[in-house]
N, C-alpha and C positions, 0 to 999 in steps of 0.2 A: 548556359550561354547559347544565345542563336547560333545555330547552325553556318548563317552566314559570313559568321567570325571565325576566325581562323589563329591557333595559335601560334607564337614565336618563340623558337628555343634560343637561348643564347648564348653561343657557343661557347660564349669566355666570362662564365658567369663567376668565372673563381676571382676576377678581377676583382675590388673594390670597387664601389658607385660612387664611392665619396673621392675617390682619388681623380676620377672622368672629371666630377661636378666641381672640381677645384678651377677647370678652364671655363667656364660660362660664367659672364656676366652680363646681368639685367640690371641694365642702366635706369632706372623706374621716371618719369617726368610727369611729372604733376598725377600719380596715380599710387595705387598698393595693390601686392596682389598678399594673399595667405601664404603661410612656410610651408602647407599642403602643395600649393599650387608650384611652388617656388622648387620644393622636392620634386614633386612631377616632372617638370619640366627638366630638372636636370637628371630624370635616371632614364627620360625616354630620349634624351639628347647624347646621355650615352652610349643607348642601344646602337643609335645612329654613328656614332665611332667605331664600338664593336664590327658591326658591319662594313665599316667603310675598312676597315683592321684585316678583317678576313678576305674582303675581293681585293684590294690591294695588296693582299700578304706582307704586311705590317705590322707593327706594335705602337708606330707614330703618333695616330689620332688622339692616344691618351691627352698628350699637350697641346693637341689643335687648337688654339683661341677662336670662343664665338663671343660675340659681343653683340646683344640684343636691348636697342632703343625700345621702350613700352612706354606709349604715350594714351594716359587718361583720359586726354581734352581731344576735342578735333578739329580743334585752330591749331596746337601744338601739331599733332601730326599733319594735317595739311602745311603748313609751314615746311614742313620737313623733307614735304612731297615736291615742292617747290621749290626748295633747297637744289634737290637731285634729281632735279624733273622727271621724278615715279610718276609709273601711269596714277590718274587721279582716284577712279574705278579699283584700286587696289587698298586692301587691308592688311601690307605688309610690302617690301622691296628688302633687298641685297643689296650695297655697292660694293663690289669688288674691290676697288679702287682704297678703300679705306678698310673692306671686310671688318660693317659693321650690318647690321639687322636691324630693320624697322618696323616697331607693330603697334596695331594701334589696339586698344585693348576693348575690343568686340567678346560677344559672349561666346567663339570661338579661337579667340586669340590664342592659346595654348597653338592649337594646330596650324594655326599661322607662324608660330615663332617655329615649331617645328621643322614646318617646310622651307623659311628662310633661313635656321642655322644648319642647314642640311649644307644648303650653297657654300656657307664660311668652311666647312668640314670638307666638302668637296672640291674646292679651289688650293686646301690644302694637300690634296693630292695628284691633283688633276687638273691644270689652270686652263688648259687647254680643249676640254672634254666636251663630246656633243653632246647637241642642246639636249637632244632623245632623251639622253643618258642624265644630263644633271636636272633638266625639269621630271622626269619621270620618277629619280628616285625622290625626287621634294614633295612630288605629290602621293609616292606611295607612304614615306614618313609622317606627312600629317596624319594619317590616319590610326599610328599608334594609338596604344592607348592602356590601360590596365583593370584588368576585371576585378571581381568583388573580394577576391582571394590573391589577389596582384599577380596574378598571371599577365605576362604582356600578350597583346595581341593586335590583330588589324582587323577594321573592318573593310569592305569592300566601297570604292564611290560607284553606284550603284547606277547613277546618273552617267556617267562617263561608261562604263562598261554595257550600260543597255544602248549608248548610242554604238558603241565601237560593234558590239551584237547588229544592230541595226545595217549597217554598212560592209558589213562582213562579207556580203554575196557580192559587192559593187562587180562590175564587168572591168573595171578598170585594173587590170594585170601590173600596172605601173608604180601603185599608189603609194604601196609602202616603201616602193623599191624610190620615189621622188620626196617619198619621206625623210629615208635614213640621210637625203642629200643635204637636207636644209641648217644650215650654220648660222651662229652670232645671230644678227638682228631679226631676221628674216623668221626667225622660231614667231617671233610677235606678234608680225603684221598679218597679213590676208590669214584668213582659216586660222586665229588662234587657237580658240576652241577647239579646235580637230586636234588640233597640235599636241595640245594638252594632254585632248583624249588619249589619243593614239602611243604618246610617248608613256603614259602613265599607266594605259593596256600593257603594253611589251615589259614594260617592270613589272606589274602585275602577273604575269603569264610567266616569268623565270621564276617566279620565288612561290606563286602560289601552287605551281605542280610540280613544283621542287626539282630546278632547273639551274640552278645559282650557280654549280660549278661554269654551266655554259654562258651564262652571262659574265662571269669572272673571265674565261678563257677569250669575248671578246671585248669587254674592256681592258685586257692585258696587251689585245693585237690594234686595238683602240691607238694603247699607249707607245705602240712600237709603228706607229705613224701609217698603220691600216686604216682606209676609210670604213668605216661599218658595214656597207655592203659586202665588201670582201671578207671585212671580220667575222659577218656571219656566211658567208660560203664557205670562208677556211673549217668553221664550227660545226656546222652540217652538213656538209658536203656539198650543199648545193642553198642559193636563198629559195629557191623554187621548194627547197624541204623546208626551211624554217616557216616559211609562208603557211603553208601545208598543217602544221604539228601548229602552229601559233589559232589559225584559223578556227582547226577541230577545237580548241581548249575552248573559244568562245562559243562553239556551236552545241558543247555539250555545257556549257556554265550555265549551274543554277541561278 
């Protein structure tokens, strides 16, 4: 396994997989995918309950309904996109409103359905949850995956971490701290990209040097109507320390 992979243990592996994958459905239009591919998707869509099970301190997510549109054509998904005015530029959307999932079946698709049935999971516990939080953990679940011996694991988006590297030294004291501010729409518009980057960094950075307790402790102050700045001073003592210990992680990352 490269180096750059990183394994995932799972805590509640006494659970059944078949019992998770009783709540996904793949609505298939006009397309097929293999019972390989069909299985994958539902033991890594579990992992992402598991998980959502243990920072929520839960049992719930076993019965979370996802429900994932897979569309073959690309009139059907355009049409679709149009339907719920999805950016057009996308191979995959969430609506809340109905939580259901839409993908179009690209030769990444798997990881698109990932990251969109992340949002249905996460709305089930969290309707309310910033953006940081619910885009970050969508883009760090696309990157499951399972090695040759089914070990799960993550690879790292390499792309996104060599820019947040890049910016790391900015002079701008503010950045993160104007980060954790940005709510609802406004995640989308100006600097998506960064957005992305940066929120999909700080998921990356709890879980990769094995921090999870503290991102659980501020998603819990999250959910007791702390704004995230304070949720991470309550956590660290200070955001001036989280900054600090979040920064060094990128400045020493292979």
């Amino acid at each position: 396994m490269s180096m750059n992979k990183f394994l995932l243990l799972i805590l509640s592996n006494i659970i059944s997989l078949s019992l998770y994958a009783q709540y996904v459905d793949i609505n298939l239009v006009n397309c097929k995918i293999s019972e390989t591919e069909q299985k994958k998707i539902e033991k890594l869509i579990a992992y992402e309950r598991m998980f959502c099970n243990e920072i929520f301190e839960t049992r719930e997510n076993i019965t979370a309904p996802v429900k994932i549109n897979l569309y073959g054509k690309s009139k059907d998904y355009r049409l679709a996109q149009k339907t719920y005015n999805a950016p057009i530029n996308s191979a995959g959307f969430y609506i809340a409103a109905i939580n259901e999932a839409f993908v179009y079946k690209s030769s990444d698709f798997i990881s698109v359905a990932l990251h969109e049935a992340s949002h249905s999971i996460f709305q089930f516990n969290f309707k309310k949850s910033p953006k940081w939080l619910n885009e970050g953990l969508a883009e760090f679940f696309e990157t499951l995956d399972f090695d040759s011996e089914g070990n799960l694991y993550s690879y790292p988006q390499s792309g996104r971490i060599k820019s947040i590297k890049t910016g790391i030294d900015s002079k701008d004291s503010e950045r993160l701290k104007n980060f954790f501010k940005i709510y609802s729409g406004s995640f989308y518009g100006h600097d998506i990209d960064d957005n992305y980057n940066t929120a999909y960094s700080v998921i990356y950075f709890f879980i990769k040097s094995k921090r999870t307790d503290l991102l659980k402790k501020i998603i819990k102050l999250n959910t007791q109507g702390y704004d995230t700045e304070k949720a991470i001073e309550l956590t660290f003592g200070s955001f001036d320390r989280f900054e600090e210990t979040y920064k060094l992680f990128y400045n020493y990352h292979k």
